[in-house]
N, C-alpha and C positions, 0 to 999 in steps of 0.2 A: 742760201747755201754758200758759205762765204767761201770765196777764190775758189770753188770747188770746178766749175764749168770752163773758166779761162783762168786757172792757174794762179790768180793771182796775188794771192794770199797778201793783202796788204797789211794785215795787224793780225799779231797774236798775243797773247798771254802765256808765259810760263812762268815756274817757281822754283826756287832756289833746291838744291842737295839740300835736306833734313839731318841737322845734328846726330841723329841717330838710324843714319842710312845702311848703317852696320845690320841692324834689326829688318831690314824691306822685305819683303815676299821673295821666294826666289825658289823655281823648283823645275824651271823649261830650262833654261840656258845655266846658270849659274854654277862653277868650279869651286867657286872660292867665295870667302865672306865679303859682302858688297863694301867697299872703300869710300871712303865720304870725301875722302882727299882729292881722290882721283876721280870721283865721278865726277864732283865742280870740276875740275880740268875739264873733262868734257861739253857740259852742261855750258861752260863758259865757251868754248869752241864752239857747239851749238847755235847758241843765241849770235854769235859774228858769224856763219852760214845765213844764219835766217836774215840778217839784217844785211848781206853783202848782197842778198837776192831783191831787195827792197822792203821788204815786212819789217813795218814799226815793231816793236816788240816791247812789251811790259813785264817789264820782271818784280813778282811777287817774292815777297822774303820768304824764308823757309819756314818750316812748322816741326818742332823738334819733337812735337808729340805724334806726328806721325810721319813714319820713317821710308813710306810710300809716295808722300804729297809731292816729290817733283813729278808724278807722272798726272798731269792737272789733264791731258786729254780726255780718263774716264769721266773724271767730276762734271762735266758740262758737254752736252752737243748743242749746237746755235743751229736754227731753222728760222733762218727771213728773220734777224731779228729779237727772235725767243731764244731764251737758254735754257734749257732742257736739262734739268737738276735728278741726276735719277739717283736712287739707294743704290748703294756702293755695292759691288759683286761679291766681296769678300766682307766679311765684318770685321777683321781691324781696320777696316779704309775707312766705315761708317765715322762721319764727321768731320771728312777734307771737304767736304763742300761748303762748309760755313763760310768760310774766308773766302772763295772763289765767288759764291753767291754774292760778299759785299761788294767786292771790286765789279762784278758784273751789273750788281744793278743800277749803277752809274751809267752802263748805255743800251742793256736789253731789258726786255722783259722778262722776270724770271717765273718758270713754270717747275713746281714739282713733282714727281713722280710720288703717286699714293701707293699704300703700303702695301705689301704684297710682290710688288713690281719690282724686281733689279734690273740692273745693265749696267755695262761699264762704257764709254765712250770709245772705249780701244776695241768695242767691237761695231762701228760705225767707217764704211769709208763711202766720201763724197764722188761717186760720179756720173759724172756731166749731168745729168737732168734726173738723175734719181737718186738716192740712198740706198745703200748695201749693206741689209742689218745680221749681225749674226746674233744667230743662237746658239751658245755655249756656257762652260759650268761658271761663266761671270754675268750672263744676260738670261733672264726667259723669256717664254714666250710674252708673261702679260708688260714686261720692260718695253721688250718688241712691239708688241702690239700699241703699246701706248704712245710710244714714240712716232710710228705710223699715221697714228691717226692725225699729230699736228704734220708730219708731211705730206700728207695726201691732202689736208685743208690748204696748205698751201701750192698745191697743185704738180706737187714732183711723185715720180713712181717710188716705189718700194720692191726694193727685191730682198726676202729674208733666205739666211743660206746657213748652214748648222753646221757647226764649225767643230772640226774631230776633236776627239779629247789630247791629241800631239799635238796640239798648241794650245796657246794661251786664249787667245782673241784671235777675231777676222783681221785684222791689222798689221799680226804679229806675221802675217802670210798671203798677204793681199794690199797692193796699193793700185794707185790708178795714175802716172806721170802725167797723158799729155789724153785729149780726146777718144774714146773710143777705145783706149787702151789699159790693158789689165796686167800686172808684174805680177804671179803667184808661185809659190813654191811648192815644186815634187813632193808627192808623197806623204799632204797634206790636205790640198785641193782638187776636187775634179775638175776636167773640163765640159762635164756637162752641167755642172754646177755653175760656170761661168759664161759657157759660146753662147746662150742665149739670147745675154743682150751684150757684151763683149767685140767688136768689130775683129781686136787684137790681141791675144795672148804670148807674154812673154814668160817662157817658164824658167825659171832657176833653179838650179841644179837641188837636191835635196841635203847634200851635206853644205849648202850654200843657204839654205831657208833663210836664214836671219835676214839675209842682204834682201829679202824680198819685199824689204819694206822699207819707202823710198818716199820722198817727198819731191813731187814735180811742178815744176814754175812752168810759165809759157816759154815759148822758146826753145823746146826741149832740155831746158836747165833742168838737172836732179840733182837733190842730197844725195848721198848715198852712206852708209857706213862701210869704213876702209876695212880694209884687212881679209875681201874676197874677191880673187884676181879673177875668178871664172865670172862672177857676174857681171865686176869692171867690163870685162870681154864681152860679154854679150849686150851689153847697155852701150856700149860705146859703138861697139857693129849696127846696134838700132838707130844711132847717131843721137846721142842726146850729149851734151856738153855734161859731167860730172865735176860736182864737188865731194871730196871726200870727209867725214868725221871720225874719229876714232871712237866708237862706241862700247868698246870692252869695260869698262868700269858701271857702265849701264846698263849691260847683259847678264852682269852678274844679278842683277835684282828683276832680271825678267823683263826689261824696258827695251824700247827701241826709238827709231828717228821720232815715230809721230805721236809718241805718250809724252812728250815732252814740251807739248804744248797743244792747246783750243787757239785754232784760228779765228777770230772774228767779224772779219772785213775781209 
């Protein structure tokens, strides 16, 4: 479960803004036509976060035939090892996995998901000793369930949790920073959906959701995306040191911090 238990995400992978990022999915967050110019601004701000926190980071070229591929976190989840290759949630994504598959099989093992079965990795978050799978209109059950079976062979829990139709992913509304602890957003998630195994519930505000999804280092380092001073405020009273990114050119195509890269170490 890489960097998932102590934070420490030492290598990831991500991939360039798609020539035609103009065309991306976009129907939770997005105002306006997604910017390819602008999202590289970001995407480049991004990868100097990940890499000022210590994470190697590999950056794959872009893929102009599909205008979704910088969000490489659906294409692949890594369990001990495996990469875990599932059918894309959406069918115009069907076929970003090819190229993630080749660059991967140079140091996992690659497992695919048989037919029938979706999921997208952005409904996957790692914490501390278990996996938190959703189910939603990108994952079903038999994605879920298949995915499961290699975590539980490797010996971590499963928690599956179904994820309302006002979001996208479990992802887009749920991260994990530091031990024990869980960042979700109002009026998306219950809390009986979470206090179970949860030690810590941090809730953010609901006209705030986006900011709910955070990428935490040890140390209580977080990414955060800028431009929400209520959850700055509440993250910072939690006492976590923030980094901020400007992620608006990446909302508009429905993306956030943690679609922009598969951790692998």
């Amino acid at each position: 479960m890489p960097g998932a238990y102590d934070r420490s995400r030492n290598s990831a992978v991500v991939r360039s803004i798609s020539s035609n990022y103009s065309k991306a999915l976009s129907s939770y967050f997005g105002t306006k036509t997604p910017n390819q110019e602008e999202a590289q601004g970001s995407h480049d701000a991004y990868v100097t976060a990940l890499r000022a926190h210590g994470t190697e980071v590999t950056v794959l070229p872009e893929l102009p035939a599909f205008p979704d591929s910088c969000f490489v976190e659906d294409t692949a989840v890594m369990v001990d090892g495996k990469a875990i290759i599932p059918n894309m949630g959406h069918p115009s994504r069907e076929g970003e996995q090819k190229a993630v598959m080749d660059h991967m099989s140079n140091f996992a093992e690659i497992i695919r998901m048989p037919k029938g079965a979706k999921l997208d990795g952005g409904d996957i978050v790692f914490f501390d000793d278990r996996y938190l799978v959703g189910i939603s209109t990108r994952t079903n059950k038999e994605g879920a369930d298949f995915l499961s079976n290699f975590i539980k062979e490797d010996g971590y829990d499963v928690e599956l949790i179904n994820v309302p139709e006002t979001t996208l992913h479990l992802t887009t509304v749920c991260s994990s920073p530091r031990e024990g602890t869980i960042i979700a957003a109002e009026g998306h998630l219950t809390e009986n959906q979470i206090s179970r195994f949860a030690e810590e519930i941090i809730w953010i505000p609901n006209n705030e959701s986006y900011a709910s999804n955070t990428i935490g280092y040890s140390n209580d380092r977080l990414i955060v995306a800028g431009g929400f001073p209520k959850t700055r405020n509440i993250l910072q009273n939690e006492g976590f040191r923030l980094m901020s990114v400007d992620m608006e050119p990446i909302m508009q195509a429905d993306g956030s911090l943690t679609c922009l890269s598969v951790f692998t170490s």
